[in-house]
N, CA, C and O atoms as CSV, one atom per row, in Angstrom:
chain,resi,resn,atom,element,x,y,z
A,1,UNK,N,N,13.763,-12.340,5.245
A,1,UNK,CA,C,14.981,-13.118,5.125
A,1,UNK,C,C,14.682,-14.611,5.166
A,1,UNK,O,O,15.445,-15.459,4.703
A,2,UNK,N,N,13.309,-14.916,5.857
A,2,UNK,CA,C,13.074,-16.653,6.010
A,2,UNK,C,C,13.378,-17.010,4.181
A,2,UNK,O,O,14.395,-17.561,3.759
A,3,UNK,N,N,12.121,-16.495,3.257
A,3,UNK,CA,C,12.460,-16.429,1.867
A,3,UNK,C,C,13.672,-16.866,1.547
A,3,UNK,O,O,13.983,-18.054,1.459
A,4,UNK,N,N,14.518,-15.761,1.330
A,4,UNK,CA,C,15.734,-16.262,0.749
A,4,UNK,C,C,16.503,-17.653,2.109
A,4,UNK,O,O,16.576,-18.749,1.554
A,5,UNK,N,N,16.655,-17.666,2.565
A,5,UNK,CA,C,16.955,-18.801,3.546
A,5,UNK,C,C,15.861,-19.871,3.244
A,5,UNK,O,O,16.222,-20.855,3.891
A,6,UNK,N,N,15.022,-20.091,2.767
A,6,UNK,CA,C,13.975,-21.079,2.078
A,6,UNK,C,C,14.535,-21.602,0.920
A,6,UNK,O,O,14.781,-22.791,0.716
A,7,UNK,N,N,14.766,-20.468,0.011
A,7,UNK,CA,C,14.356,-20.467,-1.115
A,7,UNK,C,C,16.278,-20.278,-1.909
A,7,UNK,O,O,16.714,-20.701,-2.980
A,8,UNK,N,N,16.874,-19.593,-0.953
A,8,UNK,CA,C,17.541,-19.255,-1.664
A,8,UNK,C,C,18.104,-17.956,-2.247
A,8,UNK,O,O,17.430,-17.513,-3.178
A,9,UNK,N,N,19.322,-17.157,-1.868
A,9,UNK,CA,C,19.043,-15.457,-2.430
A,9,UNK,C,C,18.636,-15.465,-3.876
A,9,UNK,O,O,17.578,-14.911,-4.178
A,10,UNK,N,N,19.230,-15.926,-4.620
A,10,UNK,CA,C,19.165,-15.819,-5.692
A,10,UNK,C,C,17.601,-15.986,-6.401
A,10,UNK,O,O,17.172,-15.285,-7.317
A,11,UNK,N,N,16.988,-16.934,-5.826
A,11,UNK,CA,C,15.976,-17.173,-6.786
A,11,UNK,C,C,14.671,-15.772,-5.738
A,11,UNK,O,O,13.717,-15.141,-6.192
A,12,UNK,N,N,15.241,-15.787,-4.339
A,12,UNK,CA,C,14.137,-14.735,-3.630
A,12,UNK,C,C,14.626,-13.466,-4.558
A,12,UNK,O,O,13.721,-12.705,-4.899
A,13,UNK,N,N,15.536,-13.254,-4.863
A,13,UNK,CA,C,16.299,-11.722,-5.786
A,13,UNK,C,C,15.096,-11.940,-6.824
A,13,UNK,O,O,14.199,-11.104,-6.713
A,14,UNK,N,N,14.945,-12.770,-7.665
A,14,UNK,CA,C,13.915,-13.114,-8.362
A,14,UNK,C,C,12.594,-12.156,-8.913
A,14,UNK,O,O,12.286,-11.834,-10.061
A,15,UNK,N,N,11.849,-11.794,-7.385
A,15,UNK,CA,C,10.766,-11.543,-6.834
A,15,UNK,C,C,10.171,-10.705,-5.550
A,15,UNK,O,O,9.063,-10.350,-5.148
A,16,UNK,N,N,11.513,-10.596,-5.147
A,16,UNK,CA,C,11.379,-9.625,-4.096
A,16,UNK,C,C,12.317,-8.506,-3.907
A,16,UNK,O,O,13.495,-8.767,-4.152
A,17,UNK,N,N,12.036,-7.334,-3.527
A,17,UNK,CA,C,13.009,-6.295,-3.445
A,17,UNK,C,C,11.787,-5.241,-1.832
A,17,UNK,O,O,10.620,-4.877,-1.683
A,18,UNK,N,N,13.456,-5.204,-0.832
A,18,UNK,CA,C,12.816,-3.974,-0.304
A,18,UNK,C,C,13.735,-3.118,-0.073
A,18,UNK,O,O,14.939,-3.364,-0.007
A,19,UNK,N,N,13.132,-1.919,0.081
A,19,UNK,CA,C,13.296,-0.497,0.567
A,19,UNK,C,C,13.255,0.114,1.726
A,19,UNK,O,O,12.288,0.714,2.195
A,20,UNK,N,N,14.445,-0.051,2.264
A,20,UNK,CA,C,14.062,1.116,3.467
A,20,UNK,C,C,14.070,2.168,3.512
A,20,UNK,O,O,14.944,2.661,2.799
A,21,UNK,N,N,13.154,3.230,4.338
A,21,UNK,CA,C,13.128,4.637,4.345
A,21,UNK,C,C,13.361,5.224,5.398
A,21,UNK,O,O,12.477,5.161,6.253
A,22,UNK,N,N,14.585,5.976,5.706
A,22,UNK,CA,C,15.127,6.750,7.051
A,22,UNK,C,C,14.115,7.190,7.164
A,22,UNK,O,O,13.683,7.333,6.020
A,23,UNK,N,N,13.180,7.627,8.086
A,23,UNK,CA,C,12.587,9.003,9.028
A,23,UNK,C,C,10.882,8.530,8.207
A,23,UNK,O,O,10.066,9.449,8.137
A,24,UNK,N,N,10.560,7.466,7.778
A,24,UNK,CA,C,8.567,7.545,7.581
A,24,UNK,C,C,8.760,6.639,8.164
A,24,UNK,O,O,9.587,5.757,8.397
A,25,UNK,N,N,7.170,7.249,8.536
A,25,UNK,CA,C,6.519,6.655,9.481
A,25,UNK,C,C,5.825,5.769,9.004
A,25,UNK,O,O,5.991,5.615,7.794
A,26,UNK,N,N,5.081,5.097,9.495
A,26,UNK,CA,C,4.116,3.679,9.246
A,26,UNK,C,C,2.909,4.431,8.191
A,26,UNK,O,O,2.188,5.205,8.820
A,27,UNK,N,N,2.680,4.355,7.139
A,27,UNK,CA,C,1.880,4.857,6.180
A,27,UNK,C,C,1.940,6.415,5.481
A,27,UNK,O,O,1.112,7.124,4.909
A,28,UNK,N,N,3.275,6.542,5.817
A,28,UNK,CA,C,3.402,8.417,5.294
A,28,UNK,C,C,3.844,9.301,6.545
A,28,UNK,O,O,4.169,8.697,7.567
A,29,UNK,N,N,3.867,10.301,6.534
A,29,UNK,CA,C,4.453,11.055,7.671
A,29,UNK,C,C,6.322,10.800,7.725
A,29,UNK,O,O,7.204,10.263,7.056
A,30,UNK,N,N,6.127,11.706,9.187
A,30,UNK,CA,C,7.498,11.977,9.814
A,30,UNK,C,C,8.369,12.579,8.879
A,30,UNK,O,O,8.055,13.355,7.976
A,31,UNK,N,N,9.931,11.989,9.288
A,31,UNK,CA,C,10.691,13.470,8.782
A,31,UNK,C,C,11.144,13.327,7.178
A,31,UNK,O,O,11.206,14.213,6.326
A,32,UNK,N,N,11.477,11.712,7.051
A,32,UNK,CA,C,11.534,11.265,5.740
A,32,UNK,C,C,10.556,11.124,4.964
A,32,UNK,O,O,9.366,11.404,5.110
A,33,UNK,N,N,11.535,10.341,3.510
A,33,UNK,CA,C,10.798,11.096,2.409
A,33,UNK,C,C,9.483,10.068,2.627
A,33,UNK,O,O,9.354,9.066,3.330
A,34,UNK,N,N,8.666,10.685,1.815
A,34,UNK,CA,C,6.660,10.375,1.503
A,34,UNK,C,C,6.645,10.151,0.458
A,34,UNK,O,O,5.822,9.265,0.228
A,35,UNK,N,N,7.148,10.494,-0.401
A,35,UNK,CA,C,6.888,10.623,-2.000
A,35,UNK,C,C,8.066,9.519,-3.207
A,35,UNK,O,O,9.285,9.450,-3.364
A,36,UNK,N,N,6.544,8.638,-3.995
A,36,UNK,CA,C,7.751,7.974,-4.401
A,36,UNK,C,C,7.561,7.939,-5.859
A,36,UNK,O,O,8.095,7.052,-6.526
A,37,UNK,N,N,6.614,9.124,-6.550
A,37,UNK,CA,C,6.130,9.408,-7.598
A,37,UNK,C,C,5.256,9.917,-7.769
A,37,UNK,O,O,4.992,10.727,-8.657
A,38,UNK,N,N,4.297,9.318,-6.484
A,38,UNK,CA,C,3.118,9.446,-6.925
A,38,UNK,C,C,2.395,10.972,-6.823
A,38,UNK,O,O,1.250,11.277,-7.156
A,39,UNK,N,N,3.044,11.494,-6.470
A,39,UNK,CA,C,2.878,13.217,-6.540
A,39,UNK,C,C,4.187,14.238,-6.640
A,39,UNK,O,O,4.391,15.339,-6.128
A,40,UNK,N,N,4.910,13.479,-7.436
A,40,UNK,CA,C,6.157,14.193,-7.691
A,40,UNK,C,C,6.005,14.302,-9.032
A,40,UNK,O,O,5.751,13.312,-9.719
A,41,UNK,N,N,6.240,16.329,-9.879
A,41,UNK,CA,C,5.687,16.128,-10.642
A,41,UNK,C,C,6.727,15.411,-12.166
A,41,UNK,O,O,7.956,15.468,-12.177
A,42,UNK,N,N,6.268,15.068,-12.797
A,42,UNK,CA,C,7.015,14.745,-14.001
A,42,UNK,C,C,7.026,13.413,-13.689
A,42,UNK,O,O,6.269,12.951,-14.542
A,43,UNK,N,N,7.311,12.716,-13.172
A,43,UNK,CA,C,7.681,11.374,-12.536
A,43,UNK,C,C,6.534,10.263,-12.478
A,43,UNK,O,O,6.375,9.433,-11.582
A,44,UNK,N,N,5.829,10.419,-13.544
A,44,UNK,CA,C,4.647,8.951,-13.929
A,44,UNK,C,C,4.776,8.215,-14.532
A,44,UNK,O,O,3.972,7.286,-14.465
A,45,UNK,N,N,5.713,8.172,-15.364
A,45,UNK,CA,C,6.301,6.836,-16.141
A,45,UNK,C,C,7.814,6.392,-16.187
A,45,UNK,O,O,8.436,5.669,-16.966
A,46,UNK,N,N,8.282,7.318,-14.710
A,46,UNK,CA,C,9.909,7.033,-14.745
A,46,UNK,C,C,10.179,5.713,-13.630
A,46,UNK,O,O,10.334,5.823,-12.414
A,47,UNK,N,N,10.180,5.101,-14.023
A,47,UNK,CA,C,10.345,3.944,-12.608
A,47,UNK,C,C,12.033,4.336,-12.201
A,47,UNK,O,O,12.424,3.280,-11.704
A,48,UNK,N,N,12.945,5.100,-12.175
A,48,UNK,CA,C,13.681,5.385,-11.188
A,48,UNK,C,C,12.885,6.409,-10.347
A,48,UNK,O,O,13.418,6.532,-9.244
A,49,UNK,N,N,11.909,7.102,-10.478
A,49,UNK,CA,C,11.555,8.338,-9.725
A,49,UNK,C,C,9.788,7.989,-9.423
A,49,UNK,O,O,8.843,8.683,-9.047
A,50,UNK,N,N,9.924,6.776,-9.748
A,50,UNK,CA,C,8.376,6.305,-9.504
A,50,UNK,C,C,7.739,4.658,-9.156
A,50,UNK,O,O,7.467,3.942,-10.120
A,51,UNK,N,N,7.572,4.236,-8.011
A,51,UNK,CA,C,7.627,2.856,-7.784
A,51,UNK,C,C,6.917,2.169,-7.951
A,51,UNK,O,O,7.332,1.017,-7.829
A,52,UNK,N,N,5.735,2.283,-8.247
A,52,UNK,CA,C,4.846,2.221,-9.739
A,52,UNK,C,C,5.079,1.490,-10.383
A,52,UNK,O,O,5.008,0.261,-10.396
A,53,UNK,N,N,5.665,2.868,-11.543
A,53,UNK,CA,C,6.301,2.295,-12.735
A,53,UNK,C,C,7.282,1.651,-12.796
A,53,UNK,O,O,7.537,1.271,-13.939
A,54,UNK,N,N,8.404,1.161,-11.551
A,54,UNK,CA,C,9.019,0.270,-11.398
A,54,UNK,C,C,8.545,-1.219,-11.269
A,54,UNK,O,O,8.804,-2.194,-11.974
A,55,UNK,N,N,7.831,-1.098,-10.237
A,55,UNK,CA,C,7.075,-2.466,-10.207
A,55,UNK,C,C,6.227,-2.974,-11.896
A,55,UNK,O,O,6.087,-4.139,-12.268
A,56,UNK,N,N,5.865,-1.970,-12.512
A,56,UNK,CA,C,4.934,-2.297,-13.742
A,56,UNK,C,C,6.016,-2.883,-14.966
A,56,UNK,O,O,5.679,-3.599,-15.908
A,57,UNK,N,N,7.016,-2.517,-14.759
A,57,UNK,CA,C,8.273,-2.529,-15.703
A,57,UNK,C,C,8.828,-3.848,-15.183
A,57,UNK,O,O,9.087,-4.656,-16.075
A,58,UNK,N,N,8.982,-4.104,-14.376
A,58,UNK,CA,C,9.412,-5.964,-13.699
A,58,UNK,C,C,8.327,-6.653,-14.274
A,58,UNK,O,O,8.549,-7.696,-14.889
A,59,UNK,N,N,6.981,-6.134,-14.137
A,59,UNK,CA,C,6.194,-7.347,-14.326
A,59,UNK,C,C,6.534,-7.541,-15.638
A,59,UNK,O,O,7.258,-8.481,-15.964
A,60,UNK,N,N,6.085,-6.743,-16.440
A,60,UNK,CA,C,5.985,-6.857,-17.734
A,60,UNK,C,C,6.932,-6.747,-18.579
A,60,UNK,O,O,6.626,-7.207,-19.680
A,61,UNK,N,N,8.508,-6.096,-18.467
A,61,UNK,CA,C,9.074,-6.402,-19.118
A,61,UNK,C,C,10.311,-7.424,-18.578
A,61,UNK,O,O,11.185,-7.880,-19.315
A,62,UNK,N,N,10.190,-7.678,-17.149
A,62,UNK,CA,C,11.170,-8.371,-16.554
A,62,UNK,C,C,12.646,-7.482,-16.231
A,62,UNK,O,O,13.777,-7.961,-16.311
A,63,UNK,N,N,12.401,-6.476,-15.959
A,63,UNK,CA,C,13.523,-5.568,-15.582
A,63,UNK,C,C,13.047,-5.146,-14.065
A,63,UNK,O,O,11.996,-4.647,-13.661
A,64,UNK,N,N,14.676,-5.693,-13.154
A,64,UNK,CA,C,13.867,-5.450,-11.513
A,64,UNK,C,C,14.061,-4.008,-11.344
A,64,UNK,O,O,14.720,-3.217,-12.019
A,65,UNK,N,N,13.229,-3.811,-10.126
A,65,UNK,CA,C,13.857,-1.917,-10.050
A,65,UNK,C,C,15.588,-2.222,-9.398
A,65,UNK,O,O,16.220,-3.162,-8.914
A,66,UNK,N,N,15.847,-0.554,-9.809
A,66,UNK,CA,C,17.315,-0.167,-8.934
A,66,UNK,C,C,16.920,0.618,-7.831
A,66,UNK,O,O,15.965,0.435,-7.076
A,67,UNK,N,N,17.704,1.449,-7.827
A,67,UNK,CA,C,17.596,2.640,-6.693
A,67,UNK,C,C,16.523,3.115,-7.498
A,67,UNK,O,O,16.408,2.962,-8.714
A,68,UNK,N,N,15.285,4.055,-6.268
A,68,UNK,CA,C,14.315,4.731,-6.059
A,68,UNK,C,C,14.513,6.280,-5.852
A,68,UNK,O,O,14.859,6.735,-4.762
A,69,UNK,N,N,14.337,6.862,-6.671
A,69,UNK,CA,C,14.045,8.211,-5.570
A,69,UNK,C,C,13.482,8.794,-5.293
A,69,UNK,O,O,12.845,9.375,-6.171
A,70,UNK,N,N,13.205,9.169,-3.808
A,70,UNK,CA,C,11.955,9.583,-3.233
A,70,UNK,C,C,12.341,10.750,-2.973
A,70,UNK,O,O,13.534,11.049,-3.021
A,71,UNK,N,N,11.266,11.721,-2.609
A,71,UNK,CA,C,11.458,12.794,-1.696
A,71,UNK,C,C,10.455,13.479,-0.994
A,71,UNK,O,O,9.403,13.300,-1.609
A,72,UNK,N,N,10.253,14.257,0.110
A,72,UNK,CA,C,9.675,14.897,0.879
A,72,UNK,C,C,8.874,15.899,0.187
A,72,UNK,O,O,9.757,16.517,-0.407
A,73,UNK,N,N,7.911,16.389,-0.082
A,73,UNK,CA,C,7.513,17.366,-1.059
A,73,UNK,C,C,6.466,18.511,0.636
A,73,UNK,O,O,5.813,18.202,1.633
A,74,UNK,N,N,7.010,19.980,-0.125
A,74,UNK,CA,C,6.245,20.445,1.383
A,74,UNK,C,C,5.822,21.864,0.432
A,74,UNK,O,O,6.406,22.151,-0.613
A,75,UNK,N,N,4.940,22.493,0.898
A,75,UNK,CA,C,4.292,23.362,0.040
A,75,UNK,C,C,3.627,23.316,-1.084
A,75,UNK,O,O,2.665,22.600,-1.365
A,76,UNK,N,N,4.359,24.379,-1.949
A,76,UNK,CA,C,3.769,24.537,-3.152
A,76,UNK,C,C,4.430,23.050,-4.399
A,76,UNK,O,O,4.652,23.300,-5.583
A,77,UNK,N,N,4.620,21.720,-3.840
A,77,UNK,CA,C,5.602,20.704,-4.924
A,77,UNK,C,C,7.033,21.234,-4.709
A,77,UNK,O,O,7.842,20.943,-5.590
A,78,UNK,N,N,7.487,22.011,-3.604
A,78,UNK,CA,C,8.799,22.184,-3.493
A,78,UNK,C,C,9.452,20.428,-2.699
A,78,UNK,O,O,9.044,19.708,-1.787
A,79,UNK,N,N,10.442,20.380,-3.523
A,79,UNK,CA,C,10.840,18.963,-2.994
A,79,UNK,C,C,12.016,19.521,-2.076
A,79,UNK,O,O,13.056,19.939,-2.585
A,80,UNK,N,N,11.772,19.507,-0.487
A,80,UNK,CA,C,12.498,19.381,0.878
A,80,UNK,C,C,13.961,18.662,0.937
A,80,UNK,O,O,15.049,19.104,1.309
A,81,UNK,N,N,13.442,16.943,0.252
A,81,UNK,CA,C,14.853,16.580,1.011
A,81,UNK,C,C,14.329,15.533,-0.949
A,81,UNK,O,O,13.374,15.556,-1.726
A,82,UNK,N,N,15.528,14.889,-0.867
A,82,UNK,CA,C,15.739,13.715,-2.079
A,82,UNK,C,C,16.478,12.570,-1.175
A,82,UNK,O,O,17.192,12.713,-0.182
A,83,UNK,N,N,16.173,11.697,-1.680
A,83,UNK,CA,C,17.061,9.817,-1.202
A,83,UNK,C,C,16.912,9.293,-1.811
A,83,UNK,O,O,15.771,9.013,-2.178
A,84,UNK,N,N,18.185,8.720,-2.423
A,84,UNK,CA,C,18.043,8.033,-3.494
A,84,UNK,C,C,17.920,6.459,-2.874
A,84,UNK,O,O,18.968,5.930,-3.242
A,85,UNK,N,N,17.373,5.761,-2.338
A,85,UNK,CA,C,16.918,4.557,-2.086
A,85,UNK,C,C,17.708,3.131,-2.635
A,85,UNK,O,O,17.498,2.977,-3.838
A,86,UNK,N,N,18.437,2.216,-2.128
A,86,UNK,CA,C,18.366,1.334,-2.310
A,86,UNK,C,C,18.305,-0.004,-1.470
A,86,UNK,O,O,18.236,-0.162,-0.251
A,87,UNK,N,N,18.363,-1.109,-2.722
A,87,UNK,CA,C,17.412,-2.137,-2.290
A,87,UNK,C,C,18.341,-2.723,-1.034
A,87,UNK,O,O,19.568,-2.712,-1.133
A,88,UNK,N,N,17.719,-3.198,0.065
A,88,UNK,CA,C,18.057,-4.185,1.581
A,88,UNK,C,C,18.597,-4.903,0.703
A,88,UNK,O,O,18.312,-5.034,-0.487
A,89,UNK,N,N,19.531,-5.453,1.432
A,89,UNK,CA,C,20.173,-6.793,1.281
A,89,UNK,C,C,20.592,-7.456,2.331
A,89,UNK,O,O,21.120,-8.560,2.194
């Protein structure tokens, strides 16, 4: 928040976006979701279902991400829980 109070919301909107995630833990784990593409299958070039390809799609084409969706994946790629994620403000 210093950022935008520096800088300004508008121009920090710019360049920054975060995400919070109910229930993970500090690097993966716990009860929330883990997964934000990167082993969800189908989901390698979807930047709603991959944050990745969200971030790769801002840089380069200048489109910020929206909502994310993540999910818990447990077993065999069975997806547990879904959240659709959006950005702090």
């Amino acid at each position: 928040m210093a950022v935008a109070a520096t800088m300004g919301s508008a121009d920090a909107a710019s360049f920054i976006r975060l995400y919070m995630v109910p229930g993970m833990q500090h690097c993966g784990g716990g009860s929330g979701a883990t997964v934000f593409g990167q082993q969800a299958p189908g989901a390698a070039g979807d930047p709603e279902h991959n944050v990745s390809a969200a971030l790769e799609r801002w840089v380069e084409q200048g489109i910020a991400p929206g909502p994310i969706v993540a999910s818990k994946i447990v077993g065999e790629n069975h997806a547990h829980l879904l959240l659709r994620l959006q950005r702090y403000r």
